[in-house]
Every structure is written in C-alpha cells, then in structure tokens.
N, CA, C and O of each residue as an XYZ file, in Angstrom:
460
protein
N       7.761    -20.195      4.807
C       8.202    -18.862      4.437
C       7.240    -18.299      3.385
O       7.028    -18.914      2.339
N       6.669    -17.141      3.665
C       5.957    -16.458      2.489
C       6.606    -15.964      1.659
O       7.523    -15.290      2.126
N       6.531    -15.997      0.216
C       6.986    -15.347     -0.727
C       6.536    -13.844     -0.866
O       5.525    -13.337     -0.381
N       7.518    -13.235     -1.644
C       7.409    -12.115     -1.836
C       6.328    -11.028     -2.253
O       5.934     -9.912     -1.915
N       6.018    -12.311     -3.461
C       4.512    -12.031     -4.413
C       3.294    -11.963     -3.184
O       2.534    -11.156     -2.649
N       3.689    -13.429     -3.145
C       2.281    -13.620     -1.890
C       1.970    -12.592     -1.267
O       0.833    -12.158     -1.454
N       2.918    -11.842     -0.285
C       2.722    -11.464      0.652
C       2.366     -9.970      0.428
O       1.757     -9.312      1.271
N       2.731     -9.543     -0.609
C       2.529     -8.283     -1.342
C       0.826     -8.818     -1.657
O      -0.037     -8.324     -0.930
N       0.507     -9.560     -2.458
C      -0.532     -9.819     -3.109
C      -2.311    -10.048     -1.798
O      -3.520    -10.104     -2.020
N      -1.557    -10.097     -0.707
C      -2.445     -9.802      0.990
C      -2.545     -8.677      1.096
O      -2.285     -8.146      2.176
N      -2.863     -8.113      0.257
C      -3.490     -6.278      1.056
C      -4.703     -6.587      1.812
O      -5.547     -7.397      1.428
N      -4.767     -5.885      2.951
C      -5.436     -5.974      4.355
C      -6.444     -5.257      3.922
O      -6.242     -4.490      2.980
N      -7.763     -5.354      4.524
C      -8.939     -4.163      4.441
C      -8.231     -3.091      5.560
O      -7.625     -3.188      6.628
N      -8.715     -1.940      4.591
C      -8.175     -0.714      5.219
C      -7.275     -0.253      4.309
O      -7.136      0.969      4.274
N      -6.336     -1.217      3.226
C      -5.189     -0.597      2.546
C      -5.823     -0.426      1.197
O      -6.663     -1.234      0.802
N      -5.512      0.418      0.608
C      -5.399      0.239     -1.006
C      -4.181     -0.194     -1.324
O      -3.381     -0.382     -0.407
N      -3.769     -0.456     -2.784
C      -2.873     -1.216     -3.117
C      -2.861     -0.467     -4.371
O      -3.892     -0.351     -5.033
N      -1.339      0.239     -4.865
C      -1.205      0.439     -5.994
C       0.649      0.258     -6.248
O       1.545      0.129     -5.415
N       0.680      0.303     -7.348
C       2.315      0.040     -7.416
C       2.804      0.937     -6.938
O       4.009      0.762     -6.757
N       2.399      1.959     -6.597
C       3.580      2.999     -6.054
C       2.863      3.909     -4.691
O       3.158      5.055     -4.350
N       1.564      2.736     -3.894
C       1.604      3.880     -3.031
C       0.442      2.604     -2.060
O      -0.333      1.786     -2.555
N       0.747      2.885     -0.516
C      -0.534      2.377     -0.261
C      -1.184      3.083      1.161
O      -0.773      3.239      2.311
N      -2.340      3.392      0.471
C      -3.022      4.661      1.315
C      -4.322      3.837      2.907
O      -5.130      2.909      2.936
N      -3.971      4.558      3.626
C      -4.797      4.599      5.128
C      -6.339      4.849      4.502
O      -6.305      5.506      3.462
N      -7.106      4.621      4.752
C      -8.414      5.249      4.972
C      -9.004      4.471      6.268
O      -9.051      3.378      6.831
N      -9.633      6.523      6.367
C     -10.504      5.959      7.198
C     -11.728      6.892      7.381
O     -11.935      7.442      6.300
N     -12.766      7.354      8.468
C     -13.647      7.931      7.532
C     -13.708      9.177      7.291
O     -14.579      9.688      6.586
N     -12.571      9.932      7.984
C     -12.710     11.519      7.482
C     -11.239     11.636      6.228
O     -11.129     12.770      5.763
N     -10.525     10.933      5.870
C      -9.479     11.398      5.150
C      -8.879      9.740      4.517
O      -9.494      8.673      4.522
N      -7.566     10.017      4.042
C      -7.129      8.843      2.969
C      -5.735      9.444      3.406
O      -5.782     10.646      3.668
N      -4.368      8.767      3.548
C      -3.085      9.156      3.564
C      -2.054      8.230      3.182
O      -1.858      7.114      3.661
N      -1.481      8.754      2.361
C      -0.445      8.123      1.164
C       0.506      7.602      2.855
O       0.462      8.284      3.879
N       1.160      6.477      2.733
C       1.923      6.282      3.986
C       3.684      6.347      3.579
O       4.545      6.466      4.451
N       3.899      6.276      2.548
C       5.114      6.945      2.274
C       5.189      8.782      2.054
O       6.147      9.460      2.424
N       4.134      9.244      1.478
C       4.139     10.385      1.729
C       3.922     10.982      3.417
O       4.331     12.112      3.683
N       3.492     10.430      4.113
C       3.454     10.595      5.538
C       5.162     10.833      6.335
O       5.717     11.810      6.838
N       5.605      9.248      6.094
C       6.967      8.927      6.273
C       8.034     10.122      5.799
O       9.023     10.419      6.470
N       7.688     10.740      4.572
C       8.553     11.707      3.887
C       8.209     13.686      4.399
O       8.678     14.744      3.978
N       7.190     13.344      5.461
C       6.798     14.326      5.820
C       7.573     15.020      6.967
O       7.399     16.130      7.472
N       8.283     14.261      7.177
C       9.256     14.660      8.066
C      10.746     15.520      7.331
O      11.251     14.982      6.346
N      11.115     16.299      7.649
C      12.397     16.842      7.156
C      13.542     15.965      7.158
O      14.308     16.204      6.224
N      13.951     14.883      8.032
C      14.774     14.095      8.120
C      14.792     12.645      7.418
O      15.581     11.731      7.657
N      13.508     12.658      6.300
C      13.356     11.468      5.129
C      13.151     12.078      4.303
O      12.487     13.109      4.204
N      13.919     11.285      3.325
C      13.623     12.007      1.882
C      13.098     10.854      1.174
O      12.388     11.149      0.214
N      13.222      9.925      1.343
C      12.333      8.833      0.713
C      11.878      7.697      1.845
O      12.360      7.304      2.907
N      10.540      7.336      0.952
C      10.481      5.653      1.811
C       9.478      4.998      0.767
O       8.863      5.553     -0.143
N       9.485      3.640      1.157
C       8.951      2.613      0.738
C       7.940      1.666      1.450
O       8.250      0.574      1.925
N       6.752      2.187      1.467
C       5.466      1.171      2.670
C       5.302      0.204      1.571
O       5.360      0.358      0.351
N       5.068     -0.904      2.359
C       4.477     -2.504      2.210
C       3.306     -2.963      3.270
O       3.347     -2.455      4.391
N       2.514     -3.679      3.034
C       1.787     -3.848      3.742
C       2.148     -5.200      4.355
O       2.656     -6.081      3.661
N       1.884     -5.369      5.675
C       2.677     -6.485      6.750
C       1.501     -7.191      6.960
O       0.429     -7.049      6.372
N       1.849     -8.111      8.017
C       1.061     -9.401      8.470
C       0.066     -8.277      9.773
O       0.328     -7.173     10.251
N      -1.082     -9.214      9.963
C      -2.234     -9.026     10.543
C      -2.596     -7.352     10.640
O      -2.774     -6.923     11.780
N      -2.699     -6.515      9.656
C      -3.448     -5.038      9.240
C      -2.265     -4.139      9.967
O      -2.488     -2.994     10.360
N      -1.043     -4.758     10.094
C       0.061     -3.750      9.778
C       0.709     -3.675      8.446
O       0.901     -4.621      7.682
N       1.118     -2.054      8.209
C       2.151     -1.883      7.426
C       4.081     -1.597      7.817
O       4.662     -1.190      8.823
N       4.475     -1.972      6.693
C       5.936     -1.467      7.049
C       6.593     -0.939      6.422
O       6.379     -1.197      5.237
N       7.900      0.207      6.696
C       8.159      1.478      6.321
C       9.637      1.339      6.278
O      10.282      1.499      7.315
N      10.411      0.960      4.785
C      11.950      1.580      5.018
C      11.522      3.238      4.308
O      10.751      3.729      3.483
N      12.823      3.727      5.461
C      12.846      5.392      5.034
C      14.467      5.432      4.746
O      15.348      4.772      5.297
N      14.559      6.263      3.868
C      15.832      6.856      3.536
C      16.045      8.049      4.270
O      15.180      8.924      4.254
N      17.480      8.239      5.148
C      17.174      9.336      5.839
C      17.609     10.466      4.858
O      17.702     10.188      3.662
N      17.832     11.499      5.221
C      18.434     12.764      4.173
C      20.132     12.690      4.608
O      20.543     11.774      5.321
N      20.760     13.439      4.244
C      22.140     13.043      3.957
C      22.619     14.235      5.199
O      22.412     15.446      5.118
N      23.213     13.612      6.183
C      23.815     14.460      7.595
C      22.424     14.036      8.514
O      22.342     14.846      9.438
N      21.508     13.217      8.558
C      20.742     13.012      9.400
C      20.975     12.094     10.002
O      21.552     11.130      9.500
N      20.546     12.139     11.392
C      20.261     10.796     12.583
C      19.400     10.952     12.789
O      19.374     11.713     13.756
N      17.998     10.575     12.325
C      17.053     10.067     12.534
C      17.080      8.516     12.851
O      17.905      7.774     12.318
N      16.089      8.054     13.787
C      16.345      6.811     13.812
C      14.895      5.595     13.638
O      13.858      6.055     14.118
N      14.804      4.629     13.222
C      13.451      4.203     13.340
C      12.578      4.561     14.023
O      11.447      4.801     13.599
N      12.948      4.669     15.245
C      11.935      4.618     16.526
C      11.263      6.266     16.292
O      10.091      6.627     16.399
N      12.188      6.871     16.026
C      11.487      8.546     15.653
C      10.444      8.149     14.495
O       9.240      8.339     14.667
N      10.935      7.610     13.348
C       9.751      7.639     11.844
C       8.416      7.107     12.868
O       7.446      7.828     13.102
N       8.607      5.527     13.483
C       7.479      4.784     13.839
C       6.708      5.748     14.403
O       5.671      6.008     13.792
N       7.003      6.547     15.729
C       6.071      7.335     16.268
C       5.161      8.545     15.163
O       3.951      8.567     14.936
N       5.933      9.203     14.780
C       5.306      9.902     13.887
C       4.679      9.364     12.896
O       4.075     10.186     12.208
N       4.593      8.243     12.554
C       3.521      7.633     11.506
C       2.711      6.894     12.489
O       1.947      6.111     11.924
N       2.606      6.879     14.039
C       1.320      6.133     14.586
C       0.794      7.412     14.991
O      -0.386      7.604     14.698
N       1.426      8.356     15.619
C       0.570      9.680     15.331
C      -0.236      9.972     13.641
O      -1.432      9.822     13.890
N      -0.188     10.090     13.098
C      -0.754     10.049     11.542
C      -1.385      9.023     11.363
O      -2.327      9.275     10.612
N      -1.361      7.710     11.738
C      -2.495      6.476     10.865
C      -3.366      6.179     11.890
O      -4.590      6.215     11.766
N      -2.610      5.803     13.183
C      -3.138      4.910     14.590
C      -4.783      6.163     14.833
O      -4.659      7.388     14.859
N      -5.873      5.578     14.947
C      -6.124      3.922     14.921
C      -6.347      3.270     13.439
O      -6.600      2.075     13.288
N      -6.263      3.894     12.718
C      -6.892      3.399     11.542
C      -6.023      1.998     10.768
O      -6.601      1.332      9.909
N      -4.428      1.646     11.253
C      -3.786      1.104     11.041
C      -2.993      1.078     11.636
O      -2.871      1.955     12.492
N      -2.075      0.101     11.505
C      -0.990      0.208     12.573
C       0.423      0.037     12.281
O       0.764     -0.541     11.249
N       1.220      0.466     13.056
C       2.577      0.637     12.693
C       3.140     -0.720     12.846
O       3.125     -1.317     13.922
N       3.556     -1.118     11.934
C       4.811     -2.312     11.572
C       5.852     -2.162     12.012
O       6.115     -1.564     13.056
N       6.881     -2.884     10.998
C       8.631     -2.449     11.312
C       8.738     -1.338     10.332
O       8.173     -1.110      9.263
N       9.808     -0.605     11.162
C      10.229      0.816     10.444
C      11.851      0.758     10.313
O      12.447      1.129     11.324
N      12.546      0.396      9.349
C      14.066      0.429      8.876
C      14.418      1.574      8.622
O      13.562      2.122      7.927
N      15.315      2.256      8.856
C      15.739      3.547      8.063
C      17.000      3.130      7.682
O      17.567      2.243      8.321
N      17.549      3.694      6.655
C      18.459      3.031      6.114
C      19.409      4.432      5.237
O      18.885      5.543      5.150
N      20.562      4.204      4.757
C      21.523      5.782      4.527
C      21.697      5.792      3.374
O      22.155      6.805      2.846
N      21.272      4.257      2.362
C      21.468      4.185      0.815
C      19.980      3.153      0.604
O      19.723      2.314      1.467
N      19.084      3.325     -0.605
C      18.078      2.827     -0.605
C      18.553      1.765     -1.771
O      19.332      1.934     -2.710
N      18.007      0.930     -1.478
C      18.220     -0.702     -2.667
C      16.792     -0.101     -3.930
O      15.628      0.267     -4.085
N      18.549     -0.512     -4.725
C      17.295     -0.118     -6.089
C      17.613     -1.504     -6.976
O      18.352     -2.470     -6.787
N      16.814     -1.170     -7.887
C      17.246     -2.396     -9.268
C      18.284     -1.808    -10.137
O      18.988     -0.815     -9.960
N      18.223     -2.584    -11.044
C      18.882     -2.403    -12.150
C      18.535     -1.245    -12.930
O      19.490     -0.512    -13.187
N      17.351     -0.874    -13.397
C      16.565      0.341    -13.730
C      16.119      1.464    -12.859
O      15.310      2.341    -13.159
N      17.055      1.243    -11.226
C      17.218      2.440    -10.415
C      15.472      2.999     -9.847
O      15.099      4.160    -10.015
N      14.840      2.225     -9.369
C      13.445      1.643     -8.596
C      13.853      0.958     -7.688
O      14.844      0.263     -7.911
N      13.250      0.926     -6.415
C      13.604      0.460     -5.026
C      13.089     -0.890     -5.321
O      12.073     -1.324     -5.865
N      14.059     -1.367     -4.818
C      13.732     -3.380     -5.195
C      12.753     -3.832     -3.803
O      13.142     -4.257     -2.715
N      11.708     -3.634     -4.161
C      10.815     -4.547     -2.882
C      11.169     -6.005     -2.370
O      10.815     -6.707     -1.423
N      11.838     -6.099     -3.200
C      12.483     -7.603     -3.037
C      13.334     -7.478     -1.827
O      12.801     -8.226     -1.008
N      13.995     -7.128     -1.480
C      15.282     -6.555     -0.629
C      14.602     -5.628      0.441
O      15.040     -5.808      1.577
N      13.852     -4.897      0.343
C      12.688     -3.889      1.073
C      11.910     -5.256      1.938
O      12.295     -5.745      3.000
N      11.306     -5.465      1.522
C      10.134     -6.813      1.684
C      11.206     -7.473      2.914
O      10.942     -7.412      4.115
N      12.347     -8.052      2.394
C      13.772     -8.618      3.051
C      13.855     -7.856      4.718
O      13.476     -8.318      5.794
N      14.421     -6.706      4.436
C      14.542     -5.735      5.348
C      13.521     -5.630      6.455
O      13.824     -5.881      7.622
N      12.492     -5.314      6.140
C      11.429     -5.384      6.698
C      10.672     -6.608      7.618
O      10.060     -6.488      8.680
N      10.908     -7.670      6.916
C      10.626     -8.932      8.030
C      11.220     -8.984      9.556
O      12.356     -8.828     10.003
N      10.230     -9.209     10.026
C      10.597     -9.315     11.499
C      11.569    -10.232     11.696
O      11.991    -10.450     12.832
C-alpha cells in the first residue's frame, strides 16, 4: 500500500506541484486542473492529486441542487488536458472532507480517489 505522503511526494513530469494547485503544461499554455474542474457551473469546488502512471485525480464538489455526475466532470477535463495528461478517477461528492481548520483533508481525498 502506498502512503499518502509517498504518493503525493511522485509528481509525474508534466505536473507541477504546489500545495494548492497542480498545473498541465504543455507547449502552448499551463492549466490549473482544479480550476478547470470548477469551470463548469455545476462545481464549485475540487481537489486534483496527482495519480499513478501520469494520471491525475479529481474530487469535485457539486453546487447545491446539482446532478452532475463524475462521468460529466471526467469528460470535460479530458477535453481541457488530453493529450497532455490524462484523466484519472473523478469523485464528485455533495459535502467536501475538511480538517479540523476547515481545508480539504487530502488524506480522505487521496482515500476517495484510489481505485
């Protein structure tokens, strides 16, 4: 089983890595992939991690009266990254896991997200 750290601590070529964001490049542009995810009217938040073999993965919070469903976020973020990266697992979820200090617990995200 990979740990949490670990697996966070594998950023793929292609990703940047910052605490609060991890961006696509490729050679005409750069794209925040939670800001992508949130580009939709039917998310109001999400949380990318970067996954096993140069995928990432995406819980989204939907907005409140929405049915959006994974399979909708995934497409619209492989329209936006593909080819430059590739789409992972996509959770959407109706309450987002935070900590104690009300920050999305990657811990539980990370959780979610495993295949």
């Amino acid at each position: 089983m990979t740990s949490y750290r670990s697996w966070v601590d594998r950023l793929l070529d292609g990703f940047r890595g910052e605490p609060d964001a991890i961006v696509v490049r490729d050679a005409s542009r750069s794209l925040d992939l939670e800001d992508a995810a949130c580009a939709r009217t039917d998310v109001v938040y999400a949380v990318a991690l970067p996954g096993e073999a140069g995928t990432f993965g995406v819980l989204a919070l939907r907005s409140r009266g929405s049915w959006v469903e994974a399979d909708e976020v995934r497409e619209h973020l492989r329209r936006l990254v593909e080819p430059a990266a590739a789409v992972g697992p996509v959770v959407v979820v109706d309450r987002l896991p935070v900590t104690e200090q009300g920050k999305p617990d990657r811990t539980i995200v990370f959780e979610l997200l495993r295949p």
